[in-house]
NUSE-575971 format. One line per field, with one value per residue: residue in three letters; residue number from 1; x, y, z of N, C-alpha, C in turn. Coordinates in steps of 0.1 Angstrom, whole numbers. Layout:
<nodes>
resn: (ALA / ...) $
resi: (NUM / ...) $
n.xx: (X / ...) $
n.yy: (Y / ...) $
n.zz: (Z / ...) $
ca.xx: (X / ...) $
ca.yy: (Y / ...) $
ca.zz: (Z / ...) $
c.xx: (X / ...) $
c.yy: (Y / ...) $
c.zz: (Z / ...) $
</nodes>
This chain:
<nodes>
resn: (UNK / UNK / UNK / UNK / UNK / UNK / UNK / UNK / UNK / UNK / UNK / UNK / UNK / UNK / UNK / UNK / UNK / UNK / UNK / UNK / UNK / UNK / UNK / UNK / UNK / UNK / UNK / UNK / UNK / UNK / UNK / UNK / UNK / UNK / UNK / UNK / UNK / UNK / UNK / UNK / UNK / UNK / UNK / UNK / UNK / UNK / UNK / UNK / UNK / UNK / UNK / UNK / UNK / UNK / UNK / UNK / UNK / UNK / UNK / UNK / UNK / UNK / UNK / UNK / UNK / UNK / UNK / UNK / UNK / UNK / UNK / UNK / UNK / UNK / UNK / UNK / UNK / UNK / UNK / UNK / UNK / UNK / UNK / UNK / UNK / UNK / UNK / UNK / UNK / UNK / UNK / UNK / UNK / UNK / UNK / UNK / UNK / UNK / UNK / UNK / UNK / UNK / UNK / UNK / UNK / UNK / UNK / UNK / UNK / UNK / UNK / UNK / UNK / UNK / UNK / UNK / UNK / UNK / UNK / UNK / UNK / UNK / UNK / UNK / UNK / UNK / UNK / UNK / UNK / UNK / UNK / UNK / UNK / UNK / UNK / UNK / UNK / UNK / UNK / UNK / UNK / UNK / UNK / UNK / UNK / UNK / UNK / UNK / UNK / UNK / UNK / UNK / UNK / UNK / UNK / UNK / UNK / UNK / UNK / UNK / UNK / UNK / UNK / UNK / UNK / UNK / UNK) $
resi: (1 / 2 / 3 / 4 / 5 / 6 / 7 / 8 / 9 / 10 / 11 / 12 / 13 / 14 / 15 / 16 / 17 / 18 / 19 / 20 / 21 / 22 / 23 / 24 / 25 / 26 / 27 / 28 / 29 / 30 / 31 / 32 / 33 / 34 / 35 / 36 / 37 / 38 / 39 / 40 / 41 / 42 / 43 / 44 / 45 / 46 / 47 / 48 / 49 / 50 / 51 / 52 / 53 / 54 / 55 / 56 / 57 / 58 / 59 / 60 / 61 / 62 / 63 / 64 / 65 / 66 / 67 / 68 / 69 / 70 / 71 / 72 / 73 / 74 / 75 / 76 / 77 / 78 / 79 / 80 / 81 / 82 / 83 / 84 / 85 / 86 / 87 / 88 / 89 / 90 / 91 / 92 / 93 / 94 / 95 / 96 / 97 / 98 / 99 / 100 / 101 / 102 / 103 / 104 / 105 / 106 / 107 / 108 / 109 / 110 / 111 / 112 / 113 / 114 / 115 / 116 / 117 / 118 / 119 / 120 / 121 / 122 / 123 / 124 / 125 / 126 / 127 / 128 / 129 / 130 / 131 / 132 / 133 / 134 / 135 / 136 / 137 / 138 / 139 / 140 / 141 / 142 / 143 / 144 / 145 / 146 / 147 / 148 / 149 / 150 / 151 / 152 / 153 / 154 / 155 / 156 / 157 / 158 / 159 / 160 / 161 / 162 / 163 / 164 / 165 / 166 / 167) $
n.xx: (221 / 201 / 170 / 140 / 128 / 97 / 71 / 62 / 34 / 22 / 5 / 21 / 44 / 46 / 43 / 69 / 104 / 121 / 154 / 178 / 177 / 187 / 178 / 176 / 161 / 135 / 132 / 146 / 173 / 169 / 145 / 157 / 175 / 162 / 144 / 172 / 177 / 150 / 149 / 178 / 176 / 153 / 171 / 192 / 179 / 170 / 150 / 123 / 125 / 103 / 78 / 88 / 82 / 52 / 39 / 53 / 44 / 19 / 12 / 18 / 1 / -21 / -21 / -19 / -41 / -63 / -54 / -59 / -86 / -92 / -83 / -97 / -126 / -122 / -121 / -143 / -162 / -151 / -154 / -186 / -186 / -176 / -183 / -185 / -182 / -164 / -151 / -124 / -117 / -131 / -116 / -91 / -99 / -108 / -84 / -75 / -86 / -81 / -55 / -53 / -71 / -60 / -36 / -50 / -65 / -36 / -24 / -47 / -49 / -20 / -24 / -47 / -34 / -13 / -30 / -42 / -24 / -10 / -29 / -39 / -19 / -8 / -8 / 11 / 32 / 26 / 43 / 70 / 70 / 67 / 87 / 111 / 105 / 108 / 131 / 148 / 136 / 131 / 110 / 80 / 54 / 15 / 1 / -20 / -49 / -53 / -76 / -86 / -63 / -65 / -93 / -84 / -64 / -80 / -100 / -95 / -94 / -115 / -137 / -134 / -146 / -171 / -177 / -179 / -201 / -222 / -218) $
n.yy: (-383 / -370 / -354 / -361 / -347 / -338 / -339 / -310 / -309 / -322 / -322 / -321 / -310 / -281 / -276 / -277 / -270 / -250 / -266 / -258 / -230 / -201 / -177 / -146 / -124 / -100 / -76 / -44 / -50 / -75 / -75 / -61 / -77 / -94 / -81 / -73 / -99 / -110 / -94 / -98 / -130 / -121 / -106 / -127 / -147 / -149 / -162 / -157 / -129 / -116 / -123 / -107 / -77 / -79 / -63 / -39 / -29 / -32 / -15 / 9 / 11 / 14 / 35 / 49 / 47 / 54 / 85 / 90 / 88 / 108 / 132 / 134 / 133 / 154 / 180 / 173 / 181 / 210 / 219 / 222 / 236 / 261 / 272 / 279 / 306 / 323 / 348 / 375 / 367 / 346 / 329 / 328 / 314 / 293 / 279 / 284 / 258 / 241 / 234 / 223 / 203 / 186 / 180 / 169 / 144 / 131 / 128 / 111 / 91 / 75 / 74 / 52 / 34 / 27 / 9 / -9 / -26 / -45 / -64 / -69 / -79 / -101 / -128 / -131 / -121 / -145 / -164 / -161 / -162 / -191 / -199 / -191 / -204 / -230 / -232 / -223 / -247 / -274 / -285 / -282 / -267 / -269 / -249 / -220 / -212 / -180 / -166 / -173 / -167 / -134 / -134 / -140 / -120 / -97 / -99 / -88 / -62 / -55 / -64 / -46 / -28 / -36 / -44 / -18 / -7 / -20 / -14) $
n.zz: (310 / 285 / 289 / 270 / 238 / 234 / 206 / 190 / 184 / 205 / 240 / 260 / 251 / 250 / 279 / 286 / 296 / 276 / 260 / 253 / 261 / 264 / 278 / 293 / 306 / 302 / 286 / 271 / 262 / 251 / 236 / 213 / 202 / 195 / 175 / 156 / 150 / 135 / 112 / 101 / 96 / 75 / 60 / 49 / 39 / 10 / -4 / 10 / 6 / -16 / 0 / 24 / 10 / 2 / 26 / 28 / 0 / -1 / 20 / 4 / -18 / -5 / 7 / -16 / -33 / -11 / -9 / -35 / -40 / -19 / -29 / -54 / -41 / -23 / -39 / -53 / -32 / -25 / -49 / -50 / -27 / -28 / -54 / -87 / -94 / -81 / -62 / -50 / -25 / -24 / -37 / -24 / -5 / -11 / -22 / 1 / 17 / 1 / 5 / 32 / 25 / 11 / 29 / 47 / 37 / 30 / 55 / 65 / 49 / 55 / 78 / 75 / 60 / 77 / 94 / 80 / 66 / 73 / 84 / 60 / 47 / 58 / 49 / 36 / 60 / 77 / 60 / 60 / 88 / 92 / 74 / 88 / 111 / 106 / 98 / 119 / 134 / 123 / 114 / 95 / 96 / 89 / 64 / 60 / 42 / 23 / 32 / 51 / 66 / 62 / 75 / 105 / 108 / 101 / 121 / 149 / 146 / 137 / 154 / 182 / 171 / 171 / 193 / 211 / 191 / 205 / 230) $
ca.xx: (212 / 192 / 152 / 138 / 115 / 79 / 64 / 53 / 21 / 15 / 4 / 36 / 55 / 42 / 47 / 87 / 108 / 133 / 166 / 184 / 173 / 197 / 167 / 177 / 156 / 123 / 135 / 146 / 178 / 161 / 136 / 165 / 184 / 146 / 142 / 178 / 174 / 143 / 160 / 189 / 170 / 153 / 186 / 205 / 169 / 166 / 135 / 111 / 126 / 89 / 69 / 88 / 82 / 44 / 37 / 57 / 39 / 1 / 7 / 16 / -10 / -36 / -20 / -19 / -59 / -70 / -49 / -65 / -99 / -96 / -80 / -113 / -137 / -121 / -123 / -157 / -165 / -146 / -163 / -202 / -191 / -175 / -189 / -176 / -181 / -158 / -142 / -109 / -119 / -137 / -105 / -85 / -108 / -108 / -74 / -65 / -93 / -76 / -42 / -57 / -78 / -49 / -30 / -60 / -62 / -28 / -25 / -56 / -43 / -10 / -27 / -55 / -23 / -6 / -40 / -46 / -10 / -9 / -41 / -41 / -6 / -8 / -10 / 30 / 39 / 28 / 55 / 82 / 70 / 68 / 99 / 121 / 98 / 114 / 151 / 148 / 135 / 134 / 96 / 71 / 37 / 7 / 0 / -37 / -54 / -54 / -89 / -87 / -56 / -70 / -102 / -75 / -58 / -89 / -111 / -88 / -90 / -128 / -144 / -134 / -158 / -189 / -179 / -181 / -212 / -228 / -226) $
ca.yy: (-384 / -356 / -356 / -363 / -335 / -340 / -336 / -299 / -308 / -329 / -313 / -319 / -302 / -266 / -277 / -278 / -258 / -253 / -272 / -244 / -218 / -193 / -166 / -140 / -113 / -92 / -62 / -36 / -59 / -90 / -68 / -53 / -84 / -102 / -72 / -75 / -118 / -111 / -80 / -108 / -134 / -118 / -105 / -137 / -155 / -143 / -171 / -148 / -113 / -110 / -122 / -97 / -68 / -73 / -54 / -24 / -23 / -33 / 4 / 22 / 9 / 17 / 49 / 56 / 47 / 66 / 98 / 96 / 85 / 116 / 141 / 135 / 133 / 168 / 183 / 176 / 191 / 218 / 225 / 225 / 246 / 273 / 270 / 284 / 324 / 330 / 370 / 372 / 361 / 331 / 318 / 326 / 306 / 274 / 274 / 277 / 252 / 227 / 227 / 220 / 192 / 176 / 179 / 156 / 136 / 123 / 120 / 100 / 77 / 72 / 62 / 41 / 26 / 22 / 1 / -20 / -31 / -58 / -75 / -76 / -87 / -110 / -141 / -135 / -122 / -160 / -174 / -153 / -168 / -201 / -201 / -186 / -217 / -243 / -228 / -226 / -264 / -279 / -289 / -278 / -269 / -265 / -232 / -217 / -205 / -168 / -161 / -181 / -157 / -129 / -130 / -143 / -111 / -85 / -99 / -81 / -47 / -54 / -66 / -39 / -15 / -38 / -42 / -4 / -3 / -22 / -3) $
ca.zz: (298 / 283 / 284 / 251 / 237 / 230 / 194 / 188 / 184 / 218 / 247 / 268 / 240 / 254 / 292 / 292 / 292 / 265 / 257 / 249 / 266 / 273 / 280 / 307 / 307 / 292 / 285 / 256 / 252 / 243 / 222 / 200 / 197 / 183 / 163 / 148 / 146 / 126 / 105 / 96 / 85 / 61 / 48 / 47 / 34 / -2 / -5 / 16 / 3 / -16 / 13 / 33 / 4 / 4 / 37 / 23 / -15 / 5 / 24 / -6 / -26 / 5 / 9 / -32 / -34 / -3 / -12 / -49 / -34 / -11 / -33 / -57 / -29 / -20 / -53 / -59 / -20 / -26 / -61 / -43 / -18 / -32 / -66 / -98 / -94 / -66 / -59 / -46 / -13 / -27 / -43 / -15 / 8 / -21 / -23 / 19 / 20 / -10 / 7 / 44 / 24 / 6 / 40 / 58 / 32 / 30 / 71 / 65 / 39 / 58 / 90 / 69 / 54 / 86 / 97 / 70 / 54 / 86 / 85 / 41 / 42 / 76 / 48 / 35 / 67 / 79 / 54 / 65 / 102 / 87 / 73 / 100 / 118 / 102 / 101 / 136 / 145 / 110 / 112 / 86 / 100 / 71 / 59 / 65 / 32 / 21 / 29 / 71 / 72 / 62 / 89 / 112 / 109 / 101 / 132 / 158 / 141 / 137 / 167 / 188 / 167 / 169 / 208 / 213 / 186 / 216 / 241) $
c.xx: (203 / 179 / 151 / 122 / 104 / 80 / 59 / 34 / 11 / 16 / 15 / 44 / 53 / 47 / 60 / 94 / 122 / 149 / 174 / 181 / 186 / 191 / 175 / 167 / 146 / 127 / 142 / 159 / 180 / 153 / 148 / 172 / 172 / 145 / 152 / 183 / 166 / 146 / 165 / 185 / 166 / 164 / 190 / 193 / 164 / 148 / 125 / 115 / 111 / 81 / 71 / 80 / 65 / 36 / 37 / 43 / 22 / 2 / 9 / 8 / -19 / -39 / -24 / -35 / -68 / -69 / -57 / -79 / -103 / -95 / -99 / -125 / -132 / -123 / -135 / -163 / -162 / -155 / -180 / -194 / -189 / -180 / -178 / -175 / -173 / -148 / -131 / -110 / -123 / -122 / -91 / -87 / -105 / -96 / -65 / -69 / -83 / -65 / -46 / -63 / -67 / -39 / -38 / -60 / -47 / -24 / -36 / -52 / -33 / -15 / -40 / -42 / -20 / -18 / -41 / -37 / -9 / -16 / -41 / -30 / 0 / -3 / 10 / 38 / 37 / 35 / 65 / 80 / 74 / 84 / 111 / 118 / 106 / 128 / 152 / 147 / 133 / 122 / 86 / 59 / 27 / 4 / -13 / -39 / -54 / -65 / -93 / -74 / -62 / -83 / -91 / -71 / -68 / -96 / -105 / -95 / -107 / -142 / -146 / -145 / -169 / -187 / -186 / -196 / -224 / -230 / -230) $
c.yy: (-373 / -360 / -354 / -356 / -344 / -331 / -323 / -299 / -323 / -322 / -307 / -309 / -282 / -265 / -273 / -271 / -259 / -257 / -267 / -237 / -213 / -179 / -158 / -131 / -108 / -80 / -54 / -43 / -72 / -83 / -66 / -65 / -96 / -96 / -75 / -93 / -117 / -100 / -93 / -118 / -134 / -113 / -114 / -145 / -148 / -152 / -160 / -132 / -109 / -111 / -112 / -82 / -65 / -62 / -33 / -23 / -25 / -16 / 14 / 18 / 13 / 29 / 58 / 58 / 52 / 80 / 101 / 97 / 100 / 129 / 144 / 139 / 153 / 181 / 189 / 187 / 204 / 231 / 234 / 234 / 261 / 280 / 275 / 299 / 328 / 345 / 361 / 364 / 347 / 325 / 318 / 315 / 291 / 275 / 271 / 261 / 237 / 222 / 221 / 206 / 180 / 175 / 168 / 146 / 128 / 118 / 112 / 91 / 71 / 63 / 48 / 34 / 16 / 10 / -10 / -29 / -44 / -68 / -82 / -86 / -98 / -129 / -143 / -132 / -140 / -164 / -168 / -164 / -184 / -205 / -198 / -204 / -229 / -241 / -227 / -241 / -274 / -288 / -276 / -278 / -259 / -253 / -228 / -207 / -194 / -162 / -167 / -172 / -144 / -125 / -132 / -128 / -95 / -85 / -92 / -67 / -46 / -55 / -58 / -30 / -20 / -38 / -30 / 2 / -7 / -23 / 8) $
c.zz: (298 / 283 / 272 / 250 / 229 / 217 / 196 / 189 / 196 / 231 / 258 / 267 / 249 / 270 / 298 / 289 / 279 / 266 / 258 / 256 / 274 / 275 / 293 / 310 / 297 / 293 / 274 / 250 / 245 / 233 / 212 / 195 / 189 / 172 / 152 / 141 / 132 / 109 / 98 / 90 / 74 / 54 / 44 / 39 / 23 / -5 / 1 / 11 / -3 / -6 / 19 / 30 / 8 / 17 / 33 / 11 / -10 / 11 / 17 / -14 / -16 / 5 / -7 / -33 / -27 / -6 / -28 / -47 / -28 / -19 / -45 / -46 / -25 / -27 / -57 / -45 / -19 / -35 / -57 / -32 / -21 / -47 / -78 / -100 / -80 / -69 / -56 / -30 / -12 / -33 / -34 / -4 / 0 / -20 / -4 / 21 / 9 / -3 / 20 / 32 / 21 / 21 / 46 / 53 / 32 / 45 / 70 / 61 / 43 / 65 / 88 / 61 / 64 / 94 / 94 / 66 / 65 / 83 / 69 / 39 / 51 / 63 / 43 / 50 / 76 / 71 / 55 / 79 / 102 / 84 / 83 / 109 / 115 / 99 / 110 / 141 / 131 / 112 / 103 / 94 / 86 / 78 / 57 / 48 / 32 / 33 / 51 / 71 / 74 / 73 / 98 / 114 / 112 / 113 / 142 / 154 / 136 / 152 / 178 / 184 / 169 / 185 / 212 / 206 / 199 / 224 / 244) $
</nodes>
């Protein structure tokens, strides 16, 4: 006779070990075969194809608003420093200076993309998790408001800077 599993949400439930488990190993071929599990799902699970998408269109929208944000901000910097009477030297200098700025700017915007697109979009990537969750063990657990995801997700990527502010 089999042991009879504990409720998810009683403390046992965490203690034992799993039913199933056909686990062997931590290592890059368990990673890739997680990677291509989670990969597959979303393919074969049209329901979450938007939950999946927001992630992507959160970093090009981060990226699109920082790069326009910066290209202005560069613009105007540019304008005050070199002014409007520039020689050949002067317009030589504004224009090495424009392509280096637009260069910074968009490595900025990428990696402020690559920052951000996690924590903004943490509340669909929770319904992707969710859902895989309950295709997996066919239990529903409730779903945490936008706004308790959101800190959930931002407090990581914040805390460390006020740490560091205090010392």
């Amino acid at each position: 006779m089999t042991p009879q599993r504990q409720r998810p949400d009683s403390a046992e439930y965490h203690m034992q070990p799993r039913m199933d488990d056909d686990f062997d190993s931590v290592g890059m071929m368990a990673a890739i075969k997680a990677f291509l599990g989670g990969i597959g799902f979303v393919i074969v699970t049209p329901s979450v194809w938007p939950w999946a998408a927001v992630p992507a269109l959160m970093m090009l929208g981060v990226t699109g608003v920082v790069t326009i944000l910066g290209i202005w901000a560069g613009a105007e910097l540019l304008d005050w420093v070199f002014g409007s009477n520039r020689g050949t030297w002067g317009a030589i200098g504004y224009w090495a200076s424009w392509l280096l700025v637009i260069a910074t700017v968009f490595v900025s915007a990428v990696l402020a993309a690559l920052t951000l697109a996690q924590p903004l979009s943490g509340y669909a990537l929770e319904k992707v998790a969710h859902a895989q969750g309950y295709k997996l063990t066919d239990i529903r657990r409730p779903n945490m408001s936008y706004f308790a995801s959101l800190w959930l997700n931002c407090a990581p990527c914040y805390f460390p800077f006020r740490w560091a502010e205090a010392r």
